[in-house]
C-alpha positions as CSV (number, residue, x, y, z in Angstrom):
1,X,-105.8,-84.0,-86.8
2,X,-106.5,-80.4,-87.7
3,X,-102.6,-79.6,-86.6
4,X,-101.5,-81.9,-88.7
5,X,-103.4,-80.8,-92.2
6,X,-102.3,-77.6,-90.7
7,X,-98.8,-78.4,-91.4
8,X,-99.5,-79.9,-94.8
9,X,-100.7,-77.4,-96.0
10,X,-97.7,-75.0,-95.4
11,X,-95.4,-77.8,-96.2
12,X,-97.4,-78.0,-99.7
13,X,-95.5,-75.4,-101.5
14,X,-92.0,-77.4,-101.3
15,X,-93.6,-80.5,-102.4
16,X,-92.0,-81.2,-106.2
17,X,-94.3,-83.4,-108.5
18,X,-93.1,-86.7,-109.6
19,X,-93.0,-86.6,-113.6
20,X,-96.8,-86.7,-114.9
21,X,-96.4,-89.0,-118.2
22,X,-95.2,-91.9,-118.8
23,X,-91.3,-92.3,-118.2
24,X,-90.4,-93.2,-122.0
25,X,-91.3,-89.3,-123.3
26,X,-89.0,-87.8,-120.8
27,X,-85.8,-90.4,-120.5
28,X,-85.4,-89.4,-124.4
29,X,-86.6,-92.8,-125.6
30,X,-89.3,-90.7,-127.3
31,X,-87.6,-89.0,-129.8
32,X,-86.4,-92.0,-131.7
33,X,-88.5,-91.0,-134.7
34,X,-91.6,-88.6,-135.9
35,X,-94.5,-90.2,-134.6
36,X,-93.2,-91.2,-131.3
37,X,-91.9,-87.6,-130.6
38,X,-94.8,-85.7,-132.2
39,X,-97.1,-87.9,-129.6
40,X,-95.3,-87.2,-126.6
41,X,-95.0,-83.3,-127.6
42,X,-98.7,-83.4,-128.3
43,X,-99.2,-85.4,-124.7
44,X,-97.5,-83.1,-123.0
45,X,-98.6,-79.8,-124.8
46,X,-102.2,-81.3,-123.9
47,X,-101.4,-81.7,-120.5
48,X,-100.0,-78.1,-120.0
49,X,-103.6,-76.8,-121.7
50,X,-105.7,-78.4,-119.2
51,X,-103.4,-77.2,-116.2
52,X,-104.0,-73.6,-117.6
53,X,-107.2,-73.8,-118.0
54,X,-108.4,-75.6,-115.2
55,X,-109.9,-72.9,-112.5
56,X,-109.5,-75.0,-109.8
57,X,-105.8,-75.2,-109.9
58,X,-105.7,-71.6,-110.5
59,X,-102.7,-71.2,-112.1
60,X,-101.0,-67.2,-111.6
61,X,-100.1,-67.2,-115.4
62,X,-98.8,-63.5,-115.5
63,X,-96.5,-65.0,-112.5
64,X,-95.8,-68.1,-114.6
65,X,-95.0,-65.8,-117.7
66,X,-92.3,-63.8,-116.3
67,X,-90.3,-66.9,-114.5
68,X,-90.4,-68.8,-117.5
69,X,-89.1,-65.7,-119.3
70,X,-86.1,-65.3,-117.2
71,X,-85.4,-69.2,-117.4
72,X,-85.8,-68.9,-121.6
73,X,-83.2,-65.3,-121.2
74,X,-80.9,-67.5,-119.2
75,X,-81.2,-70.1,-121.6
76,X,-80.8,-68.5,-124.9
77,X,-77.5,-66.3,-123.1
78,X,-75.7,-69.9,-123.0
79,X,-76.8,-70.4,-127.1
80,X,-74.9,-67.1,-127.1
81,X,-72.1,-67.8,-125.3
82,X,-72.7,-66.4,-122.5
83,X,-73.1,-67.7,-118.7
84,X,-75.2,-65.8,-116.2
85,X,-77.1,-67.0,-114.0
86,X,-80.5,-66.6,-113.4
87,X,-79.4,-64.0,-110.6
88,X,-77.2,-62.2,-113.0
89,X,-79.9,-61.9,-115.3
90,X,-82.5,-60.3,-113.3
91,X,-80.6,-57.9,-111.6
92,X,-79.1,-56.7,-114.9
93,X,-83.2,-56.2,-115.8
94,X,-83.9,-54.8,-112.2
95,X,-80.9,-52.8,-110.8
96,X,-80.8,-50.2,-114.1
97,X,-81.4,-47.1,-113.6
98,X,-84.2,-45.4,-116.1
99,X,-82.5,-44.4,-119.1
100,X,-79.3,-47.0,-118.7
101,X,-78.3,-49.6,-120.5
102,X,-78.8,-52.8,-119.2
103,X,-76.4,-54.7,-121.0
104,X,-77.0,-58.0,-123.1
105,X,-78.5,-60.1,-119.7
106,X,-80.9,-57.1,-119.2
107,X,-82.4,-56.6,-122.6
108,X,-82.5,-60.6,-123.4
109,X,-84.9,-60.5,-120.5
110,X,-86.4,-57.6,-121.6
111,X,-87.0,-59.2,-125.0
112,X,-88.7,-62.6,-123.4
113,X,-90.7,-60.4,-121.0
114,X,-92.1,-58.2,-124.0
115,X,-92.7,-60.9,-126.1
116,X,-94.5,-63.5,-123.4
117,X,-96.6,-60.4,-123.1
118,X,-98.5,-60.5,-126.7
119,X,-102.0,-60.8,-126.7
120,X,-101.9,-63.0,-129.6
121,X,-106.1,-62.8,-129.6
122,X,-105.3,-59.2,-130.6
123,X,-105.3,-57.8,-134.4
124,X,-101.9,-56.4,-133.8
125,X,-100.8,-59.5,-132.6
126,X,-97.9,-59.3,-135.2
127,X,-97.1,-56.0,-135.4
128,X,-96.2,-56.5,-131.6
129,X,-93.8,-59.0,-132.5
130,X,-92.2,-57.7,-135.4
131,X,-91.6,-54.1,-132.9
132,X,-89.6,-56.2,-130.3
133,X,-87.1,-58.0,-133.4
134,X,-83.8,-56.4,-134.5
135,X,-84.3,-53.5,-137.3
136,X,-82.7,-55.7,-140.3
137,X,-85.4,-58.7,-139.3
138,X,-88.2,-56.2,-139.4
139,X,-87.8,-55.2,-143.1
140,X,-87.6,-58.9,-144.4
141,X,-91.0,-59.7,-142.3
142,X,-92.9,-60.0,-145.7
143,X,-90.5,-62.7,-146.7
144,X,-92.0,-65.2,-144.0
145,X,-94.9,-63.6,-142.4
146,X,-97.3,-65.9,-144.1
147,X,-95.5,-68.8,-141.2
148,X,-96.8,-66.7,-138.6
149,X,-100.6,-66.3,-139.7
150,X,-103.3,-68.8,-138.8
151,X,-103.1,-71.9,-140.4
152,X,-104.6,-75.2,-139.8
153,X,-102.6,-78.5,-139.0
154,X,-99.5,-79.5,-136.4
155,X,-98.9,-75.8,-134.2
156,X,-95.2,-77.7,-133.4
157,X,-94.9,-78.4,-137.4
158,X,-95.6,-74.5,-137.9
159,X,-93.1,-73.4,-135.0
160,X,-90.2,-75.2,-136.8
161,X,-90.9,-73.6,-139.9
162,X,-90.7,-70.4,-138.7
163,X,-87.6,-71.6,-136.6
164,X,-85.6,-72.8,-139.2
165,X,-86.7,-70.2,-142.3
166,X,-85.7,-67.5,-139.5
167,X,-82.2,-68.9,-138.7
168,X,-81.6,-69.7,-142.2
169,X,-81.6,-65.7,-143.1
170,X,-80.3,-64.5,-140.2
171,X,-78.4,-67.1,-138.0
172,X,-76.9,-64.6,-135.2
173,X,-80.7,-64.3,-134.2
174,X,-81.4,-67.2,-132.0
175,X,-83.2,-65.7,-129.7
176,X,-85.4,-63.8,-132.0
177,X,-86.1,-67.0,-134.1
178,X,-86.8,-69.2,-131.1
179,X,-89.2,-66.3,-129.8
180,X,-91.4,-65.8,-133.0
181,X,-91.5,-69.9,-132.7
182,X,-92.9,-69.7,-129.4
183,X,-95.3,-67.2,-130.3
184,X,-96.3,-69.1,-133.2
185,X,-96.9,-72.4,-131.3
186,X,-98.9,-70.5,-128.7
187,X,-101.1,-68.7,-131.3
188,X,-101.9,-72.5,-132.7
189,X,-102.7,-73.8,-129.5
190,X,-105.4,-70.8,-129.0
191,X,-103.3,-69.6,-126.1
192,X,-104.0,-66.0,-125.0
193,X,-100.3,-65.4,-124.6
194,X,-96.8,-66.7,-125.7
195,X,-94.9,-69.5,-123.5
196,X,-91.4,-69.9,-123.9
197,X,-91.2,-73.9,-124.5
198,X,-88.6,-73.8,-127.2
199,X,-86.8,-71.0,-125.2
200,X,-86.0,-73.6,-122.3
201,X,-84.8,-76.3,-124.3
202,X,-83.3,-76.0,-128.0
203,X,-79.8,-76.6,-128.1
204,X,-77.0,-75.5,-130.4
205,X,-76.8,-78.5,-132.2
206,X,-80.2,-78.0,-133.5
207,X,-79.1,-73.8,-135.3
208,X,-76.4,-76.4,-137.0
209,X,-78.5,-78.4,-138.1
210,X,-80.5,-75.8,-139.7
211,X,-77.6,-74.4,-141.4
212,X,-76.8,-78.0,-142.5
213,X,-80.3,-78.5,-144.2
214,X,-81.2,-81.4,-141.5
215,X,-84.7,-82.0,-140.5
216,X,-85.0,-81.0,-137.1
217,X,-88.5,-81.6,-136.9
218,X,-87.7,-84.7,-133.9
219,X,-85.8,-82.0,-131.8
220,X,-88.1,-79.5,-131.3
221,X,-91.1,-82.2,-129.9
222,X,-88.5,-83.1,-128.0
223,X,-88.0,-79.9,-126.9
224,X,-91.7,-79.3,-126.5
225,X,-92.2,-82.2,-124.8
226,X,-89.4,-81.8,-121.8
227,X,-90.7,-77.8,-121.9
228,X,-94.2,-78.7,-121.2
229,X,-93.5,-81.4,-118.4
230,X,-91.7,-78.9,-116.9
231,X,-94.0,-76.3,-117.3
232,X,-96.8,-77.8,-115.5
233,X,-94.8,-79.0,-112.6
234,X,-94.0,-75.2,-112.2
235,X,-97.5,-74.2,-112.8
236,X,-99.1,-76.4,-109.8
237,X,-96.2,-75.2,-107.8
238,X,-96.6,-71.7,-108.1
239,X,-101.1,-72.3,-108.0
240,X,-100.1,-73.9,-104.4
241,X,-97.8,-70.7,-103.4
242,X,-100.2,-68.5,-104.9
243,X,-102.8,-69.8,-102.7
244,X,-101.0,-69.1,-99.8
245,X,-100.3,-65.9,-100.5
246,X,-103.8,-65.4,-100.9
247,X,-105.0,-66.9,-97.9
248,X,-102.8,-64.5,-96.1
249,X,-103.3,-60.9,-97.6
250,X,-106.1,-60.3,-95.1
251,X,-103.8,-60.7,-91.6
252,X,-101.2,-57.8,-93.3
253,X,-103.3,-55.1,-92.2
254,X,-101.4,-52.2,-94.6
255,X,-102.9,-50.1,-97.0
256,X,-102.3,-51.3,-100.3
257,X,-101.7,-54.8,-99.2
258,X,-104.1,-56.3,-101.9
259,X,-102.4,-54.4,-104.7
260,X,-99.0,-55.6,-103.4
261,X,-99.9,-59.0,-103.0
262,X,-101.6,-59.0,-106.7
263,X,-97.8,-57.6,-108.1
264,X,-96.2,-60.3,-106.5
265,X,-98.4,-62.9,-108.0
266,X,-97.5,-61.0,-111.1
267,X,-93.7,-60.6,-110.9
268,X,-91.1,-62.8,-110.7
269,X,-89.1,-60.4,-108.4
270,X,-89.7,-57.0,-106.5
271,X,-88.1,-54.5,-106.1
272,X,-89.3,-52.5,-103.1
273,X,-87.9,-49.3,-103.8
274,X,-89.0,-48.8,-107.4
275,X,-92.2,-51.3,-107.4
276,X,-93.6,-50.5,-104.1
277,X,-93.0,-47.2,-103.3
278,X,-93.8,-44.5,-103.7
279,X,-96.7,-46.4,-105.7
280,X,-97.3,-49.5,-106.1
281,X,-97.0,-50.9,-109.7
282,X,-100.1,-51.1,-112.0
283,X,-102.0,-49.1,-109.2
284,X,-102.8,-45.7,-107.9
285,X,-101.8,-46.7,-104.2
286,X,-99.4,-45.0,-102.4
287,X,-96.7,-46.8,-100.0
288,X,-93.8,-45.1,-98.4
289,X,-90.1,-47.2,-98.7
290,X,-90.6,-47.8,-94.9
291,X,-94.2,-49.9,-95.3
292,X,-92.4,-51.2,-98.8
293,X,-89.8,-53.0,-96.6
294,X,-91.8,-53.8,-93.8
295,X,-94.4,-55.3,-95.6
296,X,-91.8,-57.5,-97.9
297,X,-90.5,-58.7,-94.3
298,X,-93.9,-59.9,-92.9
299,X,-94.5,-61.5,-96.1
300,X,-91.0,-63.1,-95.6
301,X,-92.2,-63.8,-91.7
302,X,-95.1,-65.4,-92.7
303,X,-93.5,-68.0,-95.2
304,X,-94.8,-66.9,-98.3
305,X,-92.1,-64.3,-99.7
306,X,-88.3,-64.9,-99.3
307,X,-85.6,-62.5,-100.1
308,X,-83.8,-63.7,-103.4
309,X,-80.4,-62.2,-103.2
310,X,-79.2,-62.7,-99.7
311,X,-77.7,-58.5,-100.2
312,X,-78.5,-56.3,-97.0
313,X,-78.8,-53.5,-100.2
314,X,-81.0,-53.5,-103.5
315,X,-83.3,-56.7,-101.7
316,X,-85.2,-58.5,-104.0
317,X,-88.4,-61.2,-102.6
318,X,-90.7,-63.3,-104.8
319,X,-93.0,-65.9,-103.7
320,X,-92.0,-68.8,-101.7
């Protein structure tokens, strides 16, 4: 018996949730008109709230943070036009050099990364945001900031305000709209720090309907709704992984090993070479490229890292 929870337990981590509300707000049945999609976006966006603030699923948000980011860069790179993968996209953020351009993959990451880092609880909440838009966007902020202060009444409502008022002055901006929209909804929910939730689901059609003067107000609790769904599946994914990860930490045996195991609950990807050695990231510890790469391939060994590039060169590993 004990063998056998044994092996549930490390089989946990692949496990995929079936879909946590009822089938009608996901098949797109929901979104048929205002009050139906406004419920399920509020179901869902309720859902996702409890999930983060539950301590007993013990969610790795910062971890959370920086994989939806990369999924919302990916995401808003096809609204452009452009098709790299999720690959493509973090090694165009991870492989620069200091100093180098990382091309448009690289800093559309960069902008999601920045901006899902916000402390929205803070007094400079905007002036954070308004730093990370384009130059021309940041001299018009008076024209709409009064969207992004607090305000009572429907956080969704608020988002697509800003949304559309954004891309109606400056509709090569998608990205930047969508992110003060997600920053918006996020400060409305009380959150302590942007989700991308519009970044993972808008499409085009919704930028032309914008342009057009449509109401797009059933599109984006659609969006919301799929967004958040997804969003918590991920979260009590990565909780289990986390755990694991955890539960491990004390059979590694290096120096530094709890500072490395805290970056990888933190980070999407790591870079060895630059984030482990010759100090590890957000500490003071000190880890030679050898123990870097060793300690990546016990993690790996013990089933709760894998290497995400399949490269003998420039290895990458996240949690598994």
């Amino acid at each position: 018996m004990i063998q056998a929870t044994h092996a549930a337990e490390r089989k946990a981590p692949d496990a995929i949730l079936p879909p946590l509300l009822p089938k009608w707000i996901m098949d797109g049945s929901s979104a048929e008109t205002p009050e139906t999609a406004g419920f399920a976006s509020g179901s869902a966006l309720a859902l996702l709230h409890v999930a983060l603030a539950d301590p007993n699923i013990n969610v790795p948000t910062e971890l959370l943070r920086n994989r939806l980011a990369l999924r919302a860069a990916v995401h808003c790179l096809k609204l452009e036009g452009r098709g790299q993968s999720e690959a493509d996209v973090r090694d165009a953020y991870l492989l620069a050099a200091p100093g180098d351009a990382m091309g448009p993959a690289g800093d559309m990451l960069a902008l999601w990364r920045a901006g899902s880092a916000i402390p929205l609880k803070q007094v400079n909440w905007q002036d954070r945001l308004r730093n990370l838009l384009p130059g021309d966007m940041q001299e018009l902020w008076p024209d709409w900031i009064n969207l992004l202060t607090e305000r009572s009444g429907n956080p969704v409502a608020h988002a697509r305000s800003v949304l559309s008022a954004i891309v109606r002055d400056f509709p090569r901006q998608e990205a930047a709209a969508i992110l003060c929209a997600d920053t918006v909804l996020a400060r409305g929910l009380g959150w302590e720090r942007p989700l991308p939730l519009l970044g993972l689901h808008l499409n085009r059609r919704v930028f032309r309907n914008i342009a057009d003067g449509a109401d797009i107000q059933i599109a984006c609790h659609d969006a919301v709704a799929r967004a958040a769904q997804d969003v918590v599946r991920m979260a009590h994914d990565l909780a289990r992984r986390a755990a694991h990860l955890r539960a491990v930490e004390p059979k590694l045996r290096t120096k530094g090993s709890q500072d490395a195991v805290r970056l990888f609950l933190s980070e999407d990807a790591v870079l060895p070479s630059t984030m482990l050695s010759p100090t590890i990231r957000g500490s003071t510890t000190a880890m030679t490229p050898r123990s870097a790469r060793r300690l990546c391939e016990r993690l790996v060994e013990l089933g709760v890292a894998k290497e995400l590039t399949g490269r003998a060169s420039f290895r990458l590993y996240g949690v598994a």
